[in-house]
C-alpha positions as CSV (number, residue, x, y, z in Angstrom):
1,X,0.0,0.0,0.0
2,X,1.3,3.6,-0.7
3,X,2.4,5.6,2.2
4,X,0.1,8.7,2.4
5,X,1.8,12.2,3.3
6,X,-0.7,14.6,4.5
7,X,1.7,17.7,4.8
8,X,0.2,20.9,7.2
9,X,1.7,23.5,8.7
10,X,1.4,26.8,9.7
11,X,1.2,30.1,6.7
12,X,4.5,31.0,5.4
13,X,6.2,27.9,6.7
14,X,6.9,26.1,3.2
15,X,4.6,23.7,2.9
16,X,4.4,24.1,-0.7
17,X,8.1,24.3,-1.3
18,X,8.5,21.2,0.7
19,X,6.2,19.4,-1.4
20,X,7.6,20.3,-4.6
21,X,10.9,19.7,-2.9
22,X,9.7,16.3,-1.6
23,X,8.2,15.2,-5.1
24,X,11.3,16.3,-6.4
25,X,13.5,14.1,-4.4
26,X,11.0,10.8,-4.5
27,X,11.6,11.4,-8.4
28,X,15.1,11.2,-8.1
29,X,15.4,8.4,-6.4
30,X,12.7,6.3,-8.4
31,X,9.7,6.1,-6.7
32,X,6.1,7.1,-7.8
33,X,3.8,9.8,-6.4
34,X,0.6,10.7,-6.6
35,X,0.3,14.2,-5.6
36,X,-2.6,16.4,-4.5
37,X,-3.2,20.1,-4.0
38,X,-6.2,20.6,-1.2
39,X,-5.3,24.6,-1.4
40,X,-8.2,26.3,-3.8
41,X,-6.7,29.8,-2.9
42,X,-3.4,28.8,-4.9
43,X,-2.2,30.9,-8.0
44,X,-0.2,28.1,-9.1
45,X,0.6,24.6,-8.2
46,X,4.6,24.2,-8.4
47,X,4.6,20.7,-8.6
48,X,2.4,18.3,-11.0
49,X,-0.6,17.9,-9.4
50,X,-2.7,14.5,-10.1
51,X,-5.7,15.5,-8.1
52,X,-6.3,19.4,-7.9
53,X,-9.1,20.8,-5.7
54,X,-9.4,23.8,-8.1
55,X,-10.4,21.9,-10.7
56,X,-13.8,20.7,-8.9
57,X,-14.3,23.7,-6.7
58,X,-14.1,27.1,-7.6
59,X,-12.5,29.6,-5.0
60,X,-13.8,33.0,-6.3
61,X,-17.5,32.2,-7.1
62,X,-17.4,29.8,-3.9
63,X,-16.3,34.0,-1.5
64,X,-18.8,35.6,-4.4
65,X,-21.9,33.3,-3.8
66,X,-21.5,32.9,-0.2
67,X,-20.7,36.5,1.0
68,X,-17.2,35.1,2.2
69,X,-13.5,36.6,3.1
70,X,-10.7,34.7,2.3
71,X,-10.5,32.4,4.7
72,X,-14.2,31.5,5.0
73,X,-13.9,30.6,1.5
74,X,-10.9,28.0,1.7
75,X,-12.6,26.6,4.5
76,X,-16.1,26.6,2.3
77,X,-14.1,24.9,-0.6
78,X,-12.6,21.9,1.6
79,X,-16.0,21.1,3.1
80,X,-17.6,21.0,-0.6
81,X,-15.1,18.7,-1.5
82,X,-14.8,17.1,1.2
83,X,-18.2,15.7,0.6
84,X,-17.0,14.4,-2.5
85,X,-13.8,12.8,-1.1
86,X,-14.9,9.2,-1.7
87,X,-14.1,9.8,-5.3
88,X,-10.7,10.5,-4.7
89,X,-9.9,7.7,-2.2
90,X,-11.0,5.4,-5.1
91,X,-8.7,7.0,-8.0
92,X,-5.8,6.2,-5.6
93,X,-6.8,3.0,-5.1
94,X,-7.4,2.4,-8.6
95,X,-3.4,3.4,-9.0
96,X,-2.2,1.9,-5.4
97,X,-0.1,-1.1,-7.4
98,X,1.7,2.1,-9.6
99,X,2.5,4.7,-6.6
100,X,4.4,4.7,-3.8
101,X,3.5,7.5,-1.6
102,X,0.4,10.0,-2.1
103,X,1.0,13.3,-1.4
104,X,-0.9,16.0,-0.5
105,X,-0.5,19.7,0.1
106,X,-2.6,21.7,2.3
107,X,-4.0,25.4,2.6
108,X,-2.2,27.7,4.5
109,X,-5.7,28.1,7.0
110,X,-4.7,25.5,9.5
111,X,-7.5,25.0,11.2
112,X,-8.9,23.3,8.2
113,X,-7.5,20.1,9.9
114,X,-7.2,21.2,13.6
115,X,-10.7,22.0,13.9
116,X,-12.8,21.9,10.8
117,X,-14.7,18.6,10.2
118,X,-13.8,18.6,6.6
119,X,-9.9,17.8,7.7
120,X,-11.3,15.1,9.7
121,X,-13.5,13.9,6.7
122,X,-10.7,13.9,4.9
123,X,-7.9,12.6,7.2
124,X,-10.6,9.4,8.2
125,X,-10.9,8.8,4.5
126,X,-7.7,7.7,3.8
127,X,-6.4,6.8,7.1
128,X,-9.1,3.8,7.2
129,X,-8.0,2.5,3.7
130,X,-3.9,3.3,3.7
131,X,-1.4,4.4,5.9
132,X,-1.4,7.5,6.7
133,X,1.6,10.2,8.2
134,X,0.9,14.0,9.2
135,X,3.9,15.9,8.2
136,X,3.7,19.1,10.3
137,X,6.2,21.6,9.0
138,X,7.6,24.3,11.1
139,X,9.5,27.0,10.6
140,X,12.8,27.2,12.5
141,X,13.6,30.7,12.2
142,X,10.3,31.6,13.9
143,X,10.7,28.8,16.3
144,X,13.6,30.5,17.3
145,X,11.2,32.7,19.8
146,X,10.1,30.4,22.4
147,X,6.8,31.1,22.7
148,X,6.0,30.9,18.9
149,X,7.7,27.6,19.1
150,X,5.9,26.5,22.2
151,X,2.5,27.7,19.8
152,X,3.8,25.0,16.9
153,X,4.2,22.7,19.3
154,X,0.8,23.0,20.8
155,X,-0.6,22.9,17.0
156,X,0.8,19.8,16.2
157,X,-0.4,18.4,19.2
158,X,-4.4,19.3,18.5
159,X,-3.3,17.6,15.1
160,X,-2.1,14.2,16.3
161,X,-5.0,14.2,18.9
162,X,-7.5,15.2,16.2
163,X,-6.6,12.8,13.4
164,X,-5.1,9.9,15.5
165,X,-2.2,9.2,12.9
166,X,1.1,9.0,13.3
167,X,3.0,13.0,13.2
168,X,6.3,13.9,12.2
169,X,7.3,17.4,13.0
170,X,9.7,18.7,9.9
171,X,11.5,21.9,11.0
172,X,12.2,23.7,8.2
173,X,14.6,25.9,6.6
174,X,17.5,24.6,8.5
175,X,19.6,26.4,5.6
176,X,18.5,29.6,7.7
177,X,18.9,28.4,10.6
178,X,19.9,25.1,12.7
179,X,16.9,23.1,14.1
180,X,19.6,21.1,16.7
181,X,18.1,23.8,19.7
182,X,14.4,22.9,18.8
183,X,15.3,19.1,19.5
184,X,16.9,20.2,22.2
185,X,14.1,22.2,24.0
186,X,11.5,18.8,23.2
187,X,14.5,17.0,25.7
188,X,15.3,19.2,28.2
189,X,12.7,21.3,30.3
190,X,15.5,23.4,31.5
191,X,17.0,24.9,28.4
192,X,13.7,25.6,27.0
193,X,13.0,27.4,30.5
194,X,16.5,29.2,30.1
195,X,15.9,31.0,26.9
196,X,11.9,31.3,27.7
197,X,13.4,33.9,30.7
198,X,14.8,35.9,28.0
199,X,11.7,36.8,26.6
200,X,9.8,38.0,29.2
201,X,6.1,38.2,28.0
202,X,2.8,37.3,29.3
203,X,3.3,33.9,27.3
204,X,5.5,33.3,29.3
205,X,4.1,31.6,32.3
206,X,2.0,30.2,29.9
207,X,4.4,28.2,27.5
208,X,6.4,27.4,31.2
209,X,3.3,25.3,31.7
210,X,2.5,23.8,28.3
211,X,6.1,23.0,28.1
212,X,5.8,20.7,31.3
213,X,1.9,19.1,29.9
214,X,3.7,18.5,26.8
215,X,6.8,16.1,28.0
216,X,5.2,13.3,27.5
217,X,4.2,14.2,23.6
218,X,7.6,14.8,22.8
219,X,8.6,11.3,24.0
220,X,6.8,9.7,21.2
221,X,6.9,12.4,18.6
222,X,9.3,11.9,15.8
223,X,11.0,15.1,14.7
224,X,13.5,16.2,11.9
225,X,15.5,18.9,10.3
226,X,15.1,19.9,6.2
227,X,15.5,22.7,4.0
228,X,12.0,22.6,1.2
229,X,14.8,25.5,-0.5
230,X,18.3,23.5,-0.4
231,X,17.1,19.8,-0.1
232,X,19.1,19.3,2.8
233,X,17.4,16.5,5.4
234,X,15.3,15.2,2.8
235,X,17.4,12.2,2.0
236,X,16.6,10.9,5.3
237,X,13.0,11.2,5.4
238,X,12.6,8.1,3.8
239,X,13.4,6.0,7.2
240,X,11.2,8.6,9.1
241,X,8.3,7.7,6.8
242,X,8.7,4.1,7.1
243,X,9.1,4.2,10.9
244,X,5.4,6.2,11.1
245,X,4.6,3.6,8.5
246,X,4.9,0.8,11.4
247,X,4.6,2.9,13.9
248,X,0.3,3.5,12.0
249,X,0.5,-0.5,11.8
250,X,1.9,-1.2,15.6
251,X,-0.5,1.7,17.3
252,X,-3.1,3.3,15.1
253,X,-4.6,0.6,12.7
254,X,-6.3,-1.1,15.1
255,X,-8.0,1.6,16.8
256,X,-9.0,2.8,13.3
257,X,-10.3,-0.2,12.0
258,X,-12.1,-0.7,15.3
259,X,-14.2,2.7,15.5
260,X,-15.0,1.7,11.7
261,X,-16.5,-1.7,12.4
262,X,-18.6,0.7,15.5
263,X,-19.6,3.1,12.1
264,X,-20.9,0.4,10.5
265,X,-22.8,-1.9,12.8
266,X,-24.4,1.7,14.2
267,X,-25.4,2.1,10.5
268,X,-26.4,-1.1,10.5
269,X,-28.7,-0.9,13.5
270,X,-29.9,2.0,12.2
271,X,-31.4,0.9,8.8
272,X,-33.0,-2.1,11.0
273,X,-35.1,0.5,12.5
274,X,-35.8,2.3,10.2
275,X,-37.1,-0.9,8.2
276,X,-39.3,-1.7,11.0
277,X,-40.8,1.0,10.7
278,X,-41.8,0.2,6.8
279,X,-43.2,-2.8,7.7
């Protein structure tokens, strides 16, 4: 079965550049993708795009019809389509035996997938059918502040809670910047607390506390360094995607396949009812 990359992240972190980055390098080293772009707001999709959400929803007519701003429109277009999702899990299972990871980009609007039901639609949709990986990228030079770190941190935690997949937290744009002090503050409380007393805000008591919740996320969390504009990291993302791979298998799978079977006989149950009712 194809590994399937679902990559979020926060605006302006390169998510888009380390997709085209990431296709870029699967190419290279001869495997197959099969790459999606979920963003309707897009100008233009830098890498070739198998399934494309523009092509089934339109994002002007959809903030036209519908009174919206921007963001209430990208949020509109994922829960049209999501509604139509179905039809895209079958295309990649139509071309599972030919690919070997499916990729897909996501809109800048995060919440799409930490809060919006139409992430979840989406995430559930594949997750029960392949294996699935959330690829949270961050961006290290903005991590450098503590607190904004300590934000990303907290995002990708709604995520993994959210979806219930495996996450791997990509810091990019380690060409800026050296991701070896975010690492560092996921082991040790103190040197996070060190440089959180330089920058003395009211987040600071704050991400003091979350930093303490969170010990036990970063314990199981897998984390790496890239650059989406060098390439540098990605030729080891290959054995981070295959340990989420078994990591979905060992932890996940079951639990998924379990509240499916609960879908189903609830459905089931359901239509019993309601044909008593016929009779």
């Amino acid at each position: 079965m194809p590994i399937v990359l679902i990559v979020l992240g926060m605006a302006g972190s390169g998510k888009t550049t380390f997709v085209q980055r990431l296709v870029s390098q699967m190419s290279m080293e001869g495997k197959r993708t099969y790459n999606v772009n979920l963003d309707p707001a897009v100008l233009e999709v830098k890498f070739p795009a198998s399934i494309d959400i523009r092509d089934s929803v339109k994002y002007k007519n959809i903030m036209k019809s519908y009174k919206l701003g921007p963001n209430g429109a990208i949020l509109t277009c994922l829960n049209i389509f999501a509604a139509q999702f179905d039809q895209v899990v079958k295309l990649i299972e139509a071309k599972k035996d030919d690919i070997d990871y499916v990729i897909i980009d996501t809109p800048g609007q995060i919440e799409a997938f930490s809060q919006s039901a139409s992430g979840q639609i989406i995430t559930d949709s594949l997750a029960c059918t392949f294996p699935c990986i959330n690829l949270y990228i961050a961006d290290t030079v903005r991590c450098e502040n503590p607190n904004t770190f300590m934000s990303n941190m907290f995002y990708a935690l709604s995520i993994l809670y959210k979806s219930k997949i495996p996450l791997l937290i990509c810091f990019n744009k380690i060409d800026v910047l050296d991701h070896s002090f975010a690492l560092e503050w996921m082991k040790d409380f103190e040197q996070f607390d060190q440089n959180l007393s330089k920058v003395d805000t009211y987040l600071s008591s704050l991400s003091r506390s979350l930093s303490l919740v969170l010990e036990e996320f970063y314990k199981n969390i897998e984390a790496c360094g890239v650059s989406a504009g060098t390439g540098k990291g990605f030729d080891k993302l290959e054995l981070k995607f295959e340990k989420c791979k078994q990591e979905y298998y060992d932890v996940f799978y079951l639990e998924i396949q379990k509240k499916l079977k609960e879908k189903q006989d609830g459905q089931g149950v359901a239509m019993s009812a309601f044909e008593d009712q016929l009779k």
